[in-house]
C-alpha positions as CSV (number, residue, x, y, z in Angstrom):
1,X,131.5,-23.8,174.1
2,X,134.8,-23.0,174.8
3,X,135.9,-22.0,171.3
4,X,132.9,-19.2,171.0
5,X,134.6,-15.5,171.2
6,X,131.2,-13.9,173.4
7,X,129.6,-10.9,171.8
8,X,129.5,-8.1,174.9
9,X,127.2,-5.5,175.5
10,X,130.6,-3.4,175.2
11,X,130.9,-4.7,171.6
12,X,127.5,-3.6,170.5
13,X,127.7,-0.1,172.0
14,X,130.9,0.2,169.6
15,X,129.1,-1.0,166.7
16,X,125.5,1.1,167.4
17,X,125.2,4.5,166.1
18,X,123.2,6.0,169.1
19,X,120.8,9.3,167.8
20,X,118.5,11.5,169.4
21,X,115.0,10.4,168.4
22,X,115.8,6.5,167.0
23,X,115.8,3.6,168.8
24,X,118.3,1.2,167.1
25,X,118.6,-2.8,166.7
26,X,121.7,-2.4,168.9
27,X,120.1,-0.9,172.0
28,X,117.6,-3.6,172.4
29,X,119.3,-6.6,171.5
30,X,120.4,-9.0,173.9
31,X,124.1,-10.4,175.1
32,X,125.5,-13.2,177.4
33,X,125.9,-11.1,180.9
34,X,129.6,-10.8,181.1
35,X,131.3,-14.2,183.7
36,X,127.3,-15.7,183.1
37,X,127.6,-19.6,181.4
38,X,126.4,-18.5,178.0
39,X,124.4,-22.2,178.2
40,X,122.8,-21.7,181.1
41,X,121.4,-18.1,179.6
42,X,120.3,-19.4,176.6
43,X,118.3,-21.7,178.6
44,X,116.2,-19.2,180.8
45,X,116.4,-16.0,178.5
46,X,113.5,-15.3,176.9
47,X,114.4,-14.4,173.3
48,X,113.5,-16.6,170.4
49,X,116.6,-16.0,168.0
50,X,120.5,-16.4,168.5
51,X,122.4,-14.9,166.1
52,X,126.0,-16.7,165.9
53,X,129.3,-15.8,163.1
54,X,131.8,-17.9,161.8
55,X,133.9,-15.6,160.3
56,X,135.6,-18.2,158.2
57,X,136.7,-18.8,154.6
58,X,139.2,-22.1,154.8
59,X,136.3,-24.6,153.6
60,X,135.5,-21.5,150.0
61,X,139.9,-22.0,149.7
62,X,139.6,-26.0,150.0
63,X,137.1,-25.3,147.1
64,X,139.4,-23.4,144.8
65,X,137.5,-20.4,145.6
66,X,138.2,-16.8,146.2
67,X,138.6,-16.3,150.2
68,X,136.9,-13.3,151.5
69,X,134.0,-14.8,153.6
70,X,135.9,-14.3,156.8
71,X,134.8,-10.8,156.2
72,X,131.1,-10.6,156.2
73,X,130.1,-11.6,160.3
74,X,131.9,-8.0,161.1
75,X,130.2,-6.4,158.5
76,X,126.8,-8.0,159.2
77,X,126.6,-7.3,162.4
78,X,127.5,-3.9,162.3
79,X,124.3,-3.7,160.3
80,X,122.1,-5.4,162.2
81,X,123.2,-3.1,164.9
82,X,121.8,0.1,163.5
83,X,118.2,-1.5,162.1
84,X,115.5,1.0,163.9
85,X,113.9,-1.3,166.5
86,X,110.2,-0.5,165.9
87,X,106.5,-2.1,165.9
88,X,107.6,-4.1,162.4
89,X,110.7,-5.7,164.3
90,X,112.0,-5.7,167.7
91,X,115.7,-6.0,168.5
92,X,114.7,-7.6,171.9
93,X,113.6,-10.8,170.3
94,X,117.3,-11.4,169.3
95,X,120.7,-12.6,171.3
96,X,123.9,-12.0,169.8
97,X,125.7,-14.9,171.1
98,X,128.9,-14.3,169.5
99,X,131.4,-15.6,166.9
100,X,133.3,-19.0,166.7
101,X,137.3,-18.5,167.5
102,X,139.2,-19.2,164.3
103,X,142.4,-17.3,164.5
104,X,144.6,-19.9,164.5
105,X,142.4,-22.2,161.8
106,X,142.8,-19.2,159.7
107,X,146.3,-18.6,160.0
108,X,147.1,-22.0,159.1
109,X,145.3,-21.7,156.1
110,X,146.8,-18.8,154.9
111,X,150.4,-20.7,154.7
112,X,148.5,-23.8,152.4
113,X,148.5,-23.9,149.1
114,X,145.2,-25.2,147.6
115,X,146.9,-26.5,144.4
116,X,149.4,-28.9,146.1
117,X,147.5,-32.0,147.4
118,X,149.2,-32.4,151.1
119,X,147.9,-28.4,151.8
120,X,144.6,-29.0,150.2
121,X,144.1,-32.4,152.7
122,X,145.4,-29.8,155.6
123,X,143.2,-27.7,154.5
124,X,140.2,-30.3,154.6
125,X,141.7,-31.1,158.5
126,X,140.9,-27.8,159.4
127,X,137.0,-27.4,157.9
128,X,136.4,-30.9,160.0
129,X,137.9,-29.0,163.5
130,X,135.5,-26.6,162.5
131,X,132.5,-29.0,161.9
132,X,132.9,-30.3,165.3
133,X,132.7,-27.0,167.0
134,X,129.6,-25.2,165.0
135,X,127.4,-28.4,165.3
136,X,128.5,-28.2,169.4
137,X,127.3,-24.3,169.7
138,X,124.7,-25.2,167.0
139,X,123.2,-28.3,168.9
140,X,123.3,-26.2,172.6
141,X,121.2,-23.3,171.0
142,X,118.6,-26.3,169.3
143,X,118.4,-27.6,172.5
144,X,117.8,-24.5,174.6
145,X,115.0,-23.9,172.7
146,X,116.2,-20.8,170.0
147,X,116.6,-20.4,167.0
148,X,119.5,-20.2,165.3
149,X,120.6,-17.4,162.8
150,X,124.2,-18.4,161.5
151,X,126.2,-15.7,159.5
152,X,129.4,-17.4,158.0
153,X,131.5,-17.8,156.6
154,X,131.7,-20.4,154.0
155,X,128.9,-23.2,152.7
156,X,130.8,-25.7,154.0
157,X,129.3,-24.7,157.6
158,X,125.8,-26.2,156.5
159,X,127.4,-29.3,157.4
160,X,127.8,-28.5,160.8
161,X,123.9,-26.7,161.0
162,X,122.6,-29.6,159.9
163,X,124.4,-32.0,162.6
164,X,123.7,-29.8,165.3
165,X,119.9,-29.9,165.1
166,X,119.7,-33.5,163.9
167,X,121.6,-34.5,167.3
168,X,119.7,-31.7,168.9
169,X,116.1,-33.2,167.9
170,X,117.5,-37.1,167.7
171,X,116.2,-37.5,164.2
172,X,118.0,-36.4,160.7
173,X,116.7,-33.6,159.2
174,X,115.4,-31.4,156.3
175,X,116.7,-28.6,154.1
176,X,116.0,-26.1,151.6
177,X,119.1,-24.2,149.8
178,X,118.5,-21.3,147.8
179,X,122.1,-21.7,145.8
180,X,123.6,-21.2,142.3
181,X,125.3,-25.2,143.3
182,X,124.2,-28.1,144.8
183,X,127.2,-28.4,147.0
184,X,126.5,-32.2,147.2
185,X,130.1,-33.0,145.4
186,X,131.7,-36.2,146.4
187,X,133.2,-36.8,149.6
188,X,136.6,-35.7,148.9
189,X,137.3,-34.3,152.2
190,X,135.8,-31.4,153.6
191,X,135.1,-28.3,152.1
192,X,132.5,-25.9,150.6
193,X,131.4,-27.8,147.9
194,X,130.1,-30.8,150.2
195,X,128.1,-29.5,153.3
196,X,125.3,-31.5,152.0
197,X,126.8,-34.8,150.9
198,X,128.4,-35.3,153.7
199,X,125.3,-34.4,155.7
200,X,123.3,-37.0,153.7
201,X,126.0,-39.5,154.0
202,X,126.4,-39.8,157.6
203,X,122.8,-39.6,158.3
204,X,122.0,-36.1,159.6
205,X,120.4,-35.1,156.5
206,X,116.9,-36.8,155.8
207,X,115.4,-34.7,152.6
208,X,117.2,-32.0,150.6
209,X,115.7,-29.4,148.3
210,X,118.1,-27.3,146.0
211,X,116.3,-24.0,144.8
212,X,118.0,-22.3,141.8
213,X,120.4,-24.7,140.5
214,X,122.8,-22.9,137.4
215,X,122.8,-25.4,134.9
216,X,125.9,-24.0,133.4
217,X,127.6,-25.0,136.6
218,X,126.6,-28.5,138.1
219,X,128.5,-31.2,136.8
220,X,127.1,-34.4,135.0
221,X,128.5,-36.4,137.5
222,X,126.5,-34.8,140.2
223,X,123.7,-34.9,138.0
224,X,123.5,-38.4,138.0
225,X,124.3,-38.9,141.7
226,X,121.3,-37.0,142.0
227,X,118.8,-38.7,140.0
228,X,119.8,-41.9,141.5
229,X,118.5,-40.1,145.2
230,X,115.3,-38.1,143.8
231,X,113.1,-39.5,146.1
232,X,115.1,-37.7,148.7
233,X,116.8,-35.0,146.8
234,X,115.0,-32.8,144.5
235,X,116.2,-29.5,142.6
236,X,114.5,-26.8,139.8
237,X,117.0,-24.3,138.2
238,X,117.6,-20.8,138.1
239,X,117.4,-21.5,134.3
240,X,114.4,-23.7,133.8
241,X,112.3,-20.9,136.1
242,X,113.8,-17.1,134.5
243,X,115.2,-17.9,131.4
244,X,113.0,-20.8,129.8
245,X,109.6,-19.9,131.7
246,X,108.8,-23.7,132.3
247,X,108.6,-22.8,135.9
248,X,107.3,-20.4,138.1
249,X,109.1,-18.4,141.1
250,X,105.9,-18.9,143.4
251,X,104.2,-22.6,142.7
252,X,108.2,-23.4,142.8
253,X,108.2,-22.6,146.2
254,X,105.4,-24.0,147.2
255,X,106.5,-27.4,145.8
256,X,109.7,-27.4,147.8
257,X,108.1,-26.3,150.9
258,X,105.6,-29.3,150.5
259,X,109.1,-31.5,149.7
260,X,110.6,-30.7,152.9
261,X,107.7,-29.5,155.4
262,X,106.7,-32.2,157.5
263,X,110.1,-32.6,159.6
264,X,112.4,-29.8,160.8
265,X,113.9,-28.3,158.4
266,X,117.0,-25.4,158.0
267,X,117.1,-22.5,155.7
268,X,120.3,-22.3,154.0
269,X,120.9,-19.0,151.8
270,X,124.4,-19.1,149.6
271,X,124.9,-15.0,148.2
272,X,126.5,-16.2,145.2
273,X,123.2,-16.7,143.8
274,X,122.6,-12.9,144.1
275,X,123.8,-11.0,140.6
276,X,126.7,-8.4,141.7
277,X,127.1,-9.7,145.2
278,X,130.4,-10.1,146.1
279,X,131.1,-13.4,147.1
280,X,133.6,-16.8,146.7
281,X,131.8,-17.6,142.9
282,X,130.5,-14.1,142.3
283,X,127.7,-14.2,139.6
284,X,126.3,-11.7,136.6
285,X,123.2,-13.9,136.3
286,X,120.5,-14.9,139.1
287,X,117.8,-13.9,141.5
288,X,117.0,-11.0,142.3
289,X,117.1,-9.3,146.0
290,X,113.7,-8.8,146.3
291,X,113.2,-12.7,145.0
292,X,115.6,-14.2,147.9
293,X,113.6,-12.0,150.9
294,X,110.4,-13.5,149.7
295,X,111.8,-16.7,149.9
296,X,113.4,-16.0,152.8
297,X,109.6,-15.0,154.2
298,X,107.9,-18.3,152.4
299,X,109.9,-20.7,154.1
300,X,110.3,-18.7,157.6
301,X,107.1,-18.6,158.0
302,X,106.3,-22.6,158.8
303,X,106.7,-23.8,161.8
304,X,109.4,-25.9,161.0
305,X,111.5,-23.7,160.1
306,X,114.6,-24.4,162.5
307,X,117.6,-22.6,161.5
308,X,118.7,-19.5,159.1
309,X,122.0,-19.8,157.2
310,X,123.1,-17.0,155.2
311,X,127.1,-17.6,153.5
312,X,129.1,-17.0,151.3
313,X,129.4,-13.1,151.5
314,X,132.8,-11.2,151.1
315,X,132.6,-7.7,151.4
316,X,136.5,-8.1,151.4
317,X,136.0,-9.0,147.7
318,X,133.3,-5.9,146.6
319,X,134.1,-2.5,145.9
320,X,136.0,-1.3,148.6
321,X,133.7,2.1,148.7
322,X,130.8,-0.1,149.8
323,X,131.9,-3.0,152.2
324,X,128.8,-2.2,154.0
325,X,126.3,-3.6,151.3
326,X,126.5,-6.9,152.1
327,X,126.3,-6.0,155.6
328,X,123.3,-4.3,154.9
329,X,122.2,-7.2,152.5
330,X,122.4,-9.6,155.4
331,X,120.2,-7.1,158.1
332,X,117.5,-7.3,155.4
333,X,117.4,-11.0,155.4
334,X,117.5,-11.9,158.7
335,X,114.9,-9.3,160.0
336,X,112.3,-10.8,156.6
337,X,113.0,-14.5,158.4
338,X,112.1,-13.1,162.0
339,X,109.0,-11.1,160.2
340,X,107.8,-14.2,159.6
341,X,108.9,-16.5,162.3
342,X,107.8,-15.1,164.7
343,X,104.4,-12.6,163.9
344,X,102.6,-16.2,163.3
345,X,105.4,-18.8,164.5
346,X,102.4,-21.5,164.6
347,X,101.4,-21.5,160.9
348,X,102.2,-24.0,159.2
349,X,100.6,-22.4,155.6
């Protein structure tokens, strides 16, 4: 993994607010011993979850969208480092590998422009080195048995999730997407728009359910590519469940969980379905918090459950007062997933 920048036990003392009386997320937490093959340690460590950034936004600008991304893996962790460890949820059950090295990808993308056609195909280059590299890191955490938690980033990463564990486990495999788009747009070259496609396309991605869909923003042509797939991709909308009231929140879930169940599958979280969260394709209309964590707890809580993707945050886009909220945003969801990974990781509800 020779493009991961390692996460040191130096790093999280500067990001852990130490007081008298507390016992913080960052104190407990584990990290790769310092000259120790961070393979081999994943191997015979004990903890269940890996925690891995790709502080990234070249796929979100190969997308026409706002870059900012890049910003939320410093601000997460710095979060996640000051959660009080207690009896609800223990820092020791989680390893902070590290982040993926993409200076120089994201140097290069700063000199592209996305609106001339040679940049936006340089631009697509540099999302595919970065495929290669997350489903690598992603693949040798499958295979040493964790669980990977993935902050990026853009949604192009999913991509890379997805092939990781399906060469991991030897089989394609499933996903759930709580998003505001389908990111299944044709295969254009890479970016954040088509994780998914290109997942389904080369064969890494067996079934695919979209949770949330904005009407107002899915296209007619990827309506139709979908309906011509629906045996293996299936979707509600945002619309259909809080505006029209055909739907409900709940048995919603419960239908895509039975979609997608009965193979691995990984939980991929875009924030631009949040209202008021800054992000690539901020939004004024969609779930609420509170909505996302219990999704985030539905679909944790199975057994299959084999990955946690949470993208699309830009703190480097929000008020510049609060950076920290999406930070903070992020703590909340990845503690609700280990909640309920690992209290009952056998149920299978």
């Amino acid at each position: 993994m020779e493009k991961l920048i390692p996460f040191t036990v130096n790093d999280l003392a500067k990001v852990t607010n130490f007081r008298c009386g507390e016992v913080k997320f960052g104190e407990k937490m584990i990290t790769v011993p310092i000259n120790s093959d961070a393979i081999s340690f994943l191997k015979t460590c004990e903890v269940k979850y890996v925690l891995f950034g790709i502080p990234e936004d070249i796929g979100v600008r190969a997308n026409y969208g706002r870059p900012g991304a890049a910003s939320a893996w410093e601000s997460a962790i710095k979060s996640i480092a000051n959660i009080q460890h207690n009896r609800f949820c223990k820092g020791s059950q989680l390893l902070v590998l590290g982040q993926l090295d993409v200076t120089d990808e994201m140097a290069e993308s700063q000199k592209l422009d996305f609106n001339a056609v040679n940049d936006r195909k340089k631009l697509n280059q540099l999302v595919h080195k970065i495929d290669k590299e997350v489903s690598h890191i992603i693949f040798n955490i499958i295979k040493a048995g964790k669980t990977p938690i993935i902050i990026g980033g853009g949604h192009n990463n999913s991509y890379g999730n997805i092939k990781g564990v399906a060469l991991a486990k030897g089989k394609p495999i499933n996903a759930i997407n709580f998003d505001a788009h389908s990111d299944f747009r044709i295969l254009e070259g890479r970016h954040s728009g088509n994780g998914f496609s290109y997942a389904y396309e080369e064969g890494f991605l067996h079934k695919y359910f979209i949770f949330g869909l904005h009407e107002n923003y899915t296209s007619k042509s990827v309506l139709d590519s979908l309906k011509k797939i629906e045996d293996r991709v299936k979707f509600n909308t945002y619309d259909e469940i809080q505006i029209r009231k055909q739907k409900k929140f709940e048995p919603e879930m419960n239908v895509a969980l039975e979609f997608i169940k009965e193979d691995c599958f990984g939980i991929e979280i875009d924030l631009d379905a949040i209202p008021n969260i800054a992000s690539s394709a901020m939004t004024l209309s969609g779930f609420s918090v509170e909505k996302l964590r219990q999704f985030i707890y539905h679909f944790g809580n199975n057994q299959n459950a084999s990955y946690l993707h949470i993208c699309e945050g830009a703190p480097d886009l929000g008020d510049e007062k609060n950076t920290h909220l999406i930070g903070k945003l992020i703590g909340y969801l990845v503690t609700d997933f280990m909640k309920a990974n690992y209290v009952n990781p056998t149920n299978n509800q």
